[in-house]
N, C-alpha and C positions, 0 to 999 in steps of 0.2 A: 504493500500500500504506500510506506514512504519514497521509494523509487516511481511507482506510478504520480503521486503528488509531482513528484520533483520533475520526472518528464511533461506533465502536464502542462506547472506552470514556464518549463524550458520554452516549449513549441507555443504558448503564448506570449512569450518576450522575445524570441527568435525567430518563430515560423513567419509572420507577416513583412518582414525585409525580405527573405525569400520569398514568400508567396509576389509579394510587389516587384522582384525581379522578372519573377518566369511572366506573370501576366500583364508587364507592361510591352512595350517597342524595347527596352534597356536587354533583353537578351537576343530579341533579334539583329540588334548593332554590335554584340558580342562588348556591352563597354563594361565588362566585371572589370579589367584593368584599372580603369578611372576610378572604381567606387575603390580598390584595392590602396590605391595612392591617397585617394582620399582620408581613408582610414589611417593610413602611415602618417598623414599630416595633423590629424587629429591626435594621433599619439602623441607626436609632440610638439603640439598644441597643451594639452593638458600634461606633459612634464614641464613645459613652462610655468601655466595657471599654479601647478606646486611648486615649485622651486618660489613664484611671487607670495601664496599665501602663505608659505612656512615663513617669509620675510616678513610682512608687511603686519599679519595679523597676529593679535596678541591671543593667547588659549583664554578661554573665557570660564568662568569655575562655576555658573552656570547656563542653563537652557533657552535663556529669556532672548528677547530682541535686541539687539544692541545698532541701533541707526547708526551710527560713526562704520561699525563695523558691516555691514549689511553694504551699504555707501560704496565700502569700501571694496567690497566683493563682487559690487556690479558693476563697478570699474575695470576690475584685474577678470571678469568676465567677457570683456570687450575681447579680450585676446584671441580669445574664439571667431571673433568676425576678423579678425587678420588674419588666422589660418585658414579661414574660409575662402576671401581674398586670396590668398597664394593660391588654394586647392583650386579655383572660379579662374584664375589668370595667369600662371604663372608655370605652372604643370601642365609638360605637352599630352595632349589627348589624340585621340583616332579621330580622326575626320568625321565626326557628329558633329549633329547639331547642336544649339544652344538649349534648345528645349529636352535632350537626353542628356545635355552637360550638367545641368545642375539637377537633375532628379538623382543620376550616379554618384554626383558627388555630395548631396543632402542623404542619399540610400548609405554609403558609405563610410557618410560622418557619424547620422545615427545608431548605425551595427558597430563601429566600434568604439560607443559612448555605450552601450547596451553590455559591449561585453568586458568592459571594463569597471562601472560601475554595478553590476547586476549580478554577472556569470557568480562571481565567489558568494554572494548572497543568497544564493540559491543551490548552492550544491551544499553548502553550510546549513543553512537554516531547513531548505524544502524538504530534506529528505528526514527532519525531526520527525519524534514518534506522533505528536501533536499536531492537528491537521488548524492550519491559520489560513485566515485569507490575507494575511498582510503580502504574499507572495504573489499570489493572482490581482491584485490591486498593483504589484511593481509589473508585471507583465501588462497593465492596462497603462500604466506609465510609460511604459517604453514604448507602446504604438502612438500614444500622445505624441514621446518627445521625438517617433518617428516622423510624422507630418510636421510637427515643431521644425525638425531639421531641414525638410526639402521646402518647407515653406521658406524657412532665412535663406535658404540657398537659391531660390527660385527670386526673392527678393533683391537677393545679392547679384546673380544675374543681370538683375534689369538697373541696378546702379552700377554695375562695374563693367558691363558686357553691350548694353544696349545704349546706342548712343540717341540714335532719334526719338526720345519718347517725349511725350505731352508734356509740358512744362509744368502745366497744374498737378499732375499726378507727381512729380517730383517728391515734392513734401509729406505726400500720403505713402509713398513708398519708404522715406527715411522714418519715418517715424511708426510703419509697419513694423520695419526692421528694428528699429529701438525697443519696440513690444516684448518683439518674440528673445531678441539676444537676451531681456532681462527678464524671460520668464523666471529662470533659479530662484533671485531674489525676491521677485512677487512671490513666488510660493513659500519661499522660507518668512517671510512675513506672515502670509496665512497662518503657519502652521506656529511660530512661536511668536507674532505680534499680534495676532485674533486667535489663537486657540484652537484653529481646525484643526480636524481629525484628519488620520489619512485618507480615508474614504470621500471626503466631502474635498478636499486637495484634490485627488487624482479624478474624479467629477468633475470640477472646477480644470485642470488640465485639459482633460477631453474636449471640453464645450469651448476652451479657448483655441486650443489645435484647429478644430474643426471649422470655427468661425475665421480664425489665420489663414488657413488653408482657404476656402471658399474666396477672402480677401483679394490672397496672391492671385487664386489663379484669373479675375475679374480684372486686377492691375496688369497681367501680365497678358491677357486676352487683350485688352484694351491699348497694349504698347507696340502689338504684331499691327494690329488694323492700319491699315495704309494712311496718313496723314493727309486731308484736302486741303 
């Protein structure tokens, strides 16, 4: 039973980046490479984000909210939209498009922000004798901060990659993008500056993904249409 728990909650934190691979265009352009680099630059990406918070933040000796620090976190969070940038710009891809470029490399970022935060909490914790949902609520988070991802990157696209778009959309696009990069700290406010529970966070995650998502792809419909 704790093996079944555990694969369970694996194929719902891992299945749907594969599922989203085989039934998109992304395996028919064969671009696993791109989502592969992607991931390599997310790695270090986040041994930077550590190497800044082991500097900058101080251990705090309790659980509460600390604004200075929080501030401070969605700052040294930005760094993530640098690496994003390199992975969007700067990493040669296969002759794709712009619209498989950043789906592979948002697919890419997310699986391995997924299996670095998640994997060891799940082979630890799923397979206890004790059956929790708090496991199947992190697999419902990882498909959130799946669209989370290919949305900033879909975002990131059309500020770094697309040059003719609507002037008016400009602002609605950076400030998309300022949303999603500081989901983390919105949630961690939730969770120790209002009190939510995980359940009502990872709900709260979904409905934001989803409405991001919807967002992006309305901005980014709206920047192909031919300019009159």
């Amino acid at each position: 039973m704790t093996m079944f728990h555990f694969f369970n909650c694996a194929i719902l934190t891992f299945g749907p980046h594969a599922v989203y691979y085989s039934a998109t265009p992304l395996s028919e352009y064969d671009t696993l490479g791109t989502s592969v680099k992607a991931a390599l630059v997310y790695l270090g990406t986040a041994l930077v984000k550590l190497v800044c918070l082991a500097t900058f933040l101080k251990v705090s000796e309790n659980d509460g909210f600390d604004l200075y620090q929080e501030l401070l976190k969605a700052v040294i969070g930005f760094i993530d939209v640098a690496g994003l940038y390199f992975a969007l710009t700067q990493l040669t891809h296969r002759n794709i498009s712009q619209n498989h470029k950043f789906q592979a490399v948002g697919l890419g970022w997310a699986f391995a922000d997924s299996v670095l935060h998640r994997l060891a909490p799940l082979w630890v914790g799923a397979r206890g004798l004790e059956f929790t949902w708090d496991f199947i609520l992190q697999g419902l988070e990882a498909n959130a901060n799946l669209v989370l991802s290919i949305s900033l990157a879909a975002l990131g696209s059309l500020m770094w990659l697309r040059k003719n778009k609507p002037k008016t959309l400009i602002p609605i696009i950076y400030a998309c993008a300022g949303i999603v990069a500081t989901m983390p700290s919105i949630t961690s406010y939730l969770r120790r500056g209002l009190g939510w529970h995980f359940p009502k966070v990872v709900g709260f995650e979904l409905f934001t993904s989803l409405s991001m998502a919807f967002i992006s792809w309305q901005l980014f419909s709206a920047c192909q249409r031919p300019s009159s």
